[in-house]
C-alpha positions as CSV (number, residue, x, y, z in Angstrom):
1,X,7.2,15.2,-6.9
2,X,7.3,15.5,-3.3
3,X,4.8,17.0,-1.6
4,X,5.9,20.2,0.5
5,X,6.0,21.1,4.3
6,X,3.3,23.4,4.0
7,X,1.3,20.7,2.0
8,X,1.4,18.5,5.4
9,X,1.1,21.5,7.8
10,X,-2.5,22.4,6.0
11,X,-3.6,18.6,6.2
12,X,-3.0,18.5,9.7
13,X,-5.1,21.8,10.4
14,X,-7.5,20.1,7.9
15,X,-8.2,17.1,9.7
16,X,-7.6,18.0,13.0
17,X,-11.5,18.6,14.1
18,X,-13.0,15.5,12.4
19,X,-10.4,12.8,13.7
20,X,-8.7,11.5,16.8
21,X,-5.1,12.8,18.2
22,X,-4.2,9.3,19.4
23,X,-2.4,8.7,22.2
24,X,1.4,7.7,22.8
25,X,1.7,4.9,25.1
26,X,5.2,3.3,26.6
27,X,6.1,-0.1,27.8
28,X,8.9,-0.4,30.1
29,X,9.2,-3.8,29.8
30,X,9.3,-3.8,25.7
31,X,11.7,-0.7,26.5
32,X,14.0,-3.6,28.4
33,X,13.2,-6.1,25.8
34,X,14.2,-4.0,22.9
35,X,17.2,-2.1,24.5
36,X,15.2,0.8,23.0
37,X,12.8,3.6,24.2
38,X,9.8,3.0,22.2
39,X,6.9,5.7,21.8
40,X,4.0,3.8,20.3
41,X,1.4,6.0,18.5
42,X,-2.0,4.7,18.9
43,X,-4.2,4.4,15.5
44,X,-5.8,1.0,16.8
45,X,-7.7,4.2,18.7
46,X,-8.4,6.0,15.7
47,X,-11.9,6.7,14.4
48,X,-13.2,3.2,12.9
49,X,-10.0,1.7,14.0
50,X,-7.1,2.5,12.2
51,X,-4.9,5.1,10.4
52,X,-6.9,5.4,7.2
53,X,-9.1,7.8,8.9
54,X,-6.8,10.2,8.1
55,X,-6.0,10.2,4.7
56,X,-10.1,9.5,4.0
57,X,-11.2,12.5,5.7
58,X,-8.3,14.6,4.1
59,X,-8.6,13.7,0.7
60,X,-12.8,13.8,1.2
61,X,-12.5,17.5,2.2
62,X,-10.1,18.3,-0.9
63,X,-13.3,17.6,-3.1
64,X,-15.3,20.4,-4.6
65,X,-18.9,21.2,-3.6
66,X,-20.2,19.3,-6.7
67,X,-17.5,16.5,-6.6
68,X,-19.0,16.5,-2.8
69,X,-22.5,15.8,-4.0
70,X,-21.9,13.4,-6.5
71,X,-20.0,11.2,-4.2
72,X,-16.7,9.1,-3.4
73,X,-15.9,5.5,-4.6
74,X,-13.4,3.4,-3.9
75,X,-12.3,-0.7,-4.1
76,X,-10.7,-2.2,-0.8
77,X,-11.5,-5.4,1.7
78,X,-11.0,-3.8,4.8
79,X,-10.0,-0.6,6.6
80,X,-9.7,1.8,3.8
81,X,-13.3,0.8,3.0
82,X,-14.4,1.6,6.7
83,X,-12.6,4.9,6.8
84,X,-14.1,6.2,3.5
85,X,-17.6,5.4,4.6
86,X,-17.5,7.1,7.9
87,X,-15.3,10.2,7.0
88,X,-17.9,10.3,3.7
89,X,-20.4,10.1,6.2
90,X,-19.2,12.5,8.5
91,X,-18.9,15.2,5.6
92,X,-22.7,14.4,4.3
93,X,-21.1,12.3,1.4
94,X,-22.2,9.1,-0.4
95,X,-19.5,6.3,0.2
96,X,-19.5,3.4,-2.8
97,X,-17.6,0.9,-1.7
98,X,-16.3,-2.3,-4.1
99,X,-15.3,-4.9,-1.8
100,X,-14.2,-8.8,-3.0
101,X,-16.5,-11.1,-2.4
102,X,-15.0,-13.2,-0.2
103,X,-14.1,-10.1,2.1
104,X,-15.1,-11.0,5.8
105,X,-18.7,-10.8,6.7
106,X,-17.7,-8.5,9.6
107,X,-15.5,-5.8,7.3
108,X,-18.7,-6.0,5.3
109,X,-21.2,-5.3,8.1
110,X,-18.6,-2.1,9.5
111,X,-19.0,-0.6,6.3
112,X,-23.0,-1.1,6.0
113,X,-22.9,0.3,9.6
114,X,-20.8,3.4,8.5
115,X,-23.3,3.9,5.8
116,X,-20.9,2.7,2.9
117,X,-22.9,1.4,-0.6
118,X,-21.7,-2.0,-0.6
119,X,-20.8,-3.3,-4.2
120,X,-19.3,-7.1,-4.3
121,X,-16.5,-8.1,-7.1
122,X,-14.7,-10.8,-7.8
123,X,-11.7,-11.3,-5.3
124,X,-9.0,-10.0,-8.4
125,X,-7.4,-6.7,-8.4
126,X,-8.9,-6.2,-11.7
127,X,-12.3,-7.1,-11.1
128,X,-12.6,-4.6,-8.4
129,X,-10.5,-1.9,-10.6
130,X,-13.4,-2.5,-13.1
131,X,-16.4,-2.3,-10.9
132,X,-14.8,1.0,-9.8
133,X,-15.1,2.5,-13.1
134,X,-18.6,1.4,-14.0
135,X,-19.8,2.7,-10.6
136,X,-17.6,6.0,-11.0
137,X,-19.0,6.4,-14.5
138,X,-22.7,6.0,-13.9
139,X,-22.9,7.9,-10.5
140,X,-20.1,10.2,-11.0
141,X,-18.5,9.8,-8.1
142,X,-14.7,10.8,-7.5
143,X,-12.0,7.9,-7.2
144,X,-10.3,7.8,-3.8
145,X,-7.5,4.9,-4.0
146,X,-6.6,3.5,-0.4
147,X,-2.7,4.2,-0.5
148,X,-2.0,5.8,-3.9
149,X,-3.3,9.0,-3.8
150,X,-1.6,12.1,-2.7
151,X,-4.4,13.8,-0.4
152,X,-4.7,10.4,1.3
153,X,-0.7,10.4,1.3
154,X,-0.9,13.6,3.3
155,X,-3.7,12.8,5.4
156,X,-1.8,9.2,6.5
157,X,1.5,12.2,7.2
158,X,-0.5,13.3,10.2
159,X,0.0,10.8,12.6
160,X,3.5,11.0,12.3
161,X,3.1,14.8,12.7
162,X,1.2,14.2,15.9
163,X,3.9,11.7,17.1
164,X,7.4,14.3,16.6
165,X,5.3,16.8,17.6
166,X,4.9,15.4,21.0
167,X,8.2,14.0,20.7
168,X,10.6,15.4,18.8
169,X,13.8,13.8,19.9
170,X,12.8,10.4,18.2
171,X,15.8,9.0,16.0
172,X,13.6,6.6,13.9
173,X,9.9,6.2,13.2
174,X,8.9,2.7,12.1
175,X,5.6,1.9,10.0
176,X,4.4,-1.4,8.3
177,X,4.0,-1.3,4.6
178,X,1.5,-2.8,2.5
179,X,0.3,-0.5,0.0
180,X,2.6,2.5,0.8
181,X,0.2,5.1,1.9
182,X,1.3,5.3,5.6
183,X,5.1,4.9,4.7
184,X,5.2,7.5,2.6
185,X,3.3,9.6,4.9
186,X,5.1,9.2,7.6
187,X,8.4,9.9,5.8
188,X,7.5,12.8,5.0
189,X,6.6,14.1,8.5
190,X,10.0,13.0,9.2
191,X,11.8,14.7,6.8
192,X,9.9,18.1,7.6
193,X,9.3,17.8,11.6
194,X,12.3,15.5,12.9
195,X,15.4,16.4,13.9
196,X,18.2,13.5,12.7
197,X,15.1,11.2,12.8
198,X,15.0,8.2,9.9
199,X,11.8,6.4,8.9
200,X,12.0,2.7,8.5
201,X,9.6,0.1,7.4
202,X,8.4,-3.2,8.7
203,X,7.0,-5.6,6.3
204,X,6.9,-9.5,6.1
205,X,9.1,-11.8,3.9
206,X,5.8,-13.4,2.5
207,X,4.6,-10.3,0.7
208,X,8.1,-8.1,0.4
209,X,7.2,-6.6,-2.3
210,X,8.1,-3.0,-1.1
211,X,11.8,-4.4,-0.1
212,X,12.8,-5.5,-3.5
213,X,11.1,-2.1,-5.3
214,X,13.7,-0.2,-3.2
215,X,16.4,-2.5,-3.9
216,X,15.4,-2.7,-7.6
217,X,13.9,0.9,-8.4
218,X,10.8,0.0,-10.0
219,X,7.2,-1.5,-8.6
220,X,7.7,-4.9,-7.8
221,X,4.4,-7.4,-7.5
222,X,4.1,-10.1,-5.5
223,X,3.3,-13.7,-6.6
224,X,1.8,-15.1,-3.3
225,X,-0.1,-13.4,-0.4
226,X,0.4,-15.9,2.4
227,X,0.6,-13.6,5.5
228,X,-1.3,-13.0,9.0
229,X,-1.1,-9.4,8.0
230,X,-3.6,-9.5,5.7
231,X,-4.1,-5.5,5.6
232,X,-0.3,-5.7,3.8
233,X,-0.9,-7.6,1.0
234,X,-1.1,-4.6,-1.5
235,X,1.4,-3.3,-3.8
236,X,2.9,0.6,-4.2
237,X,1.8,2.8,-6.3
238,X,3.3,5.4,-9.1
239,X,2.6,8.4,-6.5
240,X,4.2,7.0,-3.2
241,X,6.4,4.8,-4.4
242,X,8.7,8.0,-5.4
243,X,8.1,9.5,-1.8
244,X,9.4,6.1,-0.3
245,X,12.2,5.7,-3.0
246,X,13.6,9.4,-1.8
247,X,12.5,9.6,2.3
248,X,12.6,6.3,3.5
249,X,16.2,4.7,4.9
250,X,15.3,1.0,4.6
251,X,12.6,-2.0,4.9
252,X,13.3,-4.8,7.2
253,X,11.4,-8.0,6.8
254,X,9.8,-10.0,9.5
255,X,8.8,-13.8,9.3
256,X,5.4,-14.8,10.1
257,X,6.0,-16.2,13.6
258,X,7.8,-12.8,14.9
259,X,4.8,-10.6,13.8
260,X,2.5,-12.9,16.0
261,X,4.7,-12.6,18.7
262,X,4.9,-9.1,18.5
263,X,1.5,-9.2,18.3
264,X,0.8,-11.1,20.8
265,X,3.6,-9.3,23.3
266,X,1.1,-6.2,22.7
267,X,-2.2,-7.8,23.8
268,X,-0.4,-9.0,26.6
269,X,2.1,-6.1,28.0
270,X,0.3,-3.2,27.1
271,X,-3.7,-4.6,27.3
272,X,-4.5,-3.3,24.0
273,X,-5.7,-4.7,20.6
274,X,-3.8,-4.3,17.4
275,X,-4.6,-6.4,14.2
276,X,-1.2,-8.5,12.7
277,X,0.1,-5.7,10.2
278,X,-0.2,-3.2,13.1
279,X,2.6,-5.7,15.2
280,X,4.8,-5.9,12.0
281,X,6.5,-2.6,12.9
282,X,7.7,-3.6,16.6
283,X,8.3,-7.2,15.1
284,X,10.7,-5.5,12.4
285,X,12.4,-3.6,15.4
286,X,12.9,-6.4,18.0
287,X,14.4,-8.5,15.0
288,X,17.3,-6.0,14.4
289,X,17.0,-5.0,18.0
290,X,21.1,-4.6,18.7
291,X,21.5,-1.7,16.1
292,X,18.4,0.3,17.7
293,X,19.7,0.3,21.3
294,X,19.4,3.7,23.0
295,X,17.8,4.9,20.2
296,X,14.8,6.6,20.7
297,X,11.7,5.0,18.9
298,X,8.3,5.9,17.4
299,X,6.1,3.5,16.0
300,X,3.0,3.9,14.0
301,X,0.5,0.9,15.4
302,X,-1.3,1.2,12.6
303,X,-5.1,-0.4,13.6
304,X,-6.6,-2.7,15.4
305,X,-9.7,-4.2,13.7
306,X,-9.7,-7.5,14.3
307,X,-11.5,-10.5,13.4
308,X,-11.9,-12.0,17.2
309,X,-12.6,-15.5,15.8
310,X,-9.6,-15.6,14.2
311,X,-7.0,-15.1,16.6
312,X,-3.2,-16.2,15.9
313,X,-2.6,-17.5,19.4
């Protein structure tokens, strides 16, 4: 089931006074290098530092008063457990946060700092699925799933929103895709605010899991996780995976040595910081740059929390 325009129209009212409208920065010398004019929308300057603000907050402020009191829980290594703990914290909610144990001490200290309960797991999906449970079961505190969950789904849509509608011209949007949430999001801003626009997704060959679910119809899993963009190694889920199927024109995959240049042609040309998976969407469009020329282009960067002492380049 798709969710509806008005769906995304409320959870841009809905979020609008607790997060950031982000800015939209140009580069005329990426604009030369691409052949295309590229809008980037900022999420590195989100609240805690990426995109999952959004969809936290949003899907935080769908609870009831008592869901409210008894608290949120979710399981994630990195930015969706940042954005939970300081949109819970924001709202005067109780964050529970099951991270993997060998999640990086500074992730871990950013959610302690944003008041998250810290719970560690074993690094496997299912250990952390399970410690969810037990800790949703004795506190009764409400699930929140980084990517596959449909207020988070519409709270990731805003950005995009934001984006066309400061710029509603653009022919494509591009996003990076690890677990789906901002993909499917995003394609469903362009479907109900862009013109002719098209949403496309950047992810790399490593983990292309996404790719061969569109080509093949169902959730595809991934065997290996060797990639830079370590905030893409999740898989889609049974709610966006549908919203992707429908909306989204096409993944293109990048290998690991164009997302660290695109990476590292951010840092440089525009002096601003964006984690690997945020440069997967430029490094997607510079690889098939001949077919976007002209074309007016938005891309999502999608965060920039990054671990300083352990740079690519």
């Amino acid at each position: 089931m798709i969710p509806t325009k008005r769906e995304v129209e409320a959870a841009c009212n809905r979020v609008k006074p607790y997060v950031h409208n982000t800015p939209v920065l140009k580069s005329s010398y990426l604009n030369e290098l691409s052949g295309a004019e590229i809008f980037f929308k900022c999420e590195n300057f989100q609240k805690m530092g990426a995109f999952k603000m959004r969809g936290a907050t949003n899907a935080i402020l769908q609870l009831s008063e008592a869901q409210k009191r008894a608290g949120v829980v979710t399981h994630s290594s990195g930015n969706f457990a940042q954005a939970l703990s300081l949109a819970a914290r924001n709202l005067g909610v109780k964050a529970y946060i099951v991270m993997p144990e060998n999640a990086p001490q500074v992730k871990k200290d950013a959610v302690k700092g944003y008041g998250g309960i810290i719970t560690e797991s074993e690094s496997t999906s299912t250990a952390r699925e399970q410690e969810a449970e037990r800790i949703q079961k004795e506190t009764g505190a409400t699930f929140i799933h980084p990517s596959n969950d449909k207020n988070v789904i519409l709270g990731n849509a805003t950005s995009a929103a934001e984006l066309l509608e400061s710029h509603p011209d653009l022919d494509y949007v591009f996003t990076p895709v690890g677990g789906g949430g901002l993909l499917a999001g995003t394609s469903l801003s362009v479907k109900y605010f862009g013109a002719s626009c098209k949403t496309i997704g950047g992810e790399p060959f490593e983990v292309d899991d996404a790719f061969r679910s569109l080509q093949s119809g169902k959730i595809e899993l991934n065997d290996t996780a060797n990639t830079i963009a370590d905030g893409l190694k999740t898989f889609l889920g049974d709610i966006n995976f549908p919203i992707i199927r429908e909306l989204v024109s096409e993944i293109i995959r990048v290998e690991e040595t164009e997302i660290i240049a695109a990476m590292k042609l951010i840092w440089e040309r525009m002096k601003i910081i964006v984690e690997p998976s945020s440069a997967v969407a430029l490094a997607a469009l510079l690889r098939d740059k001949e077919r976007f020329k002209n074309k007016k282009v938005g891309i999502i960067l999608s965060g920039g929390n990054v671990d300083l002492k352990n740079l690519p380049f």
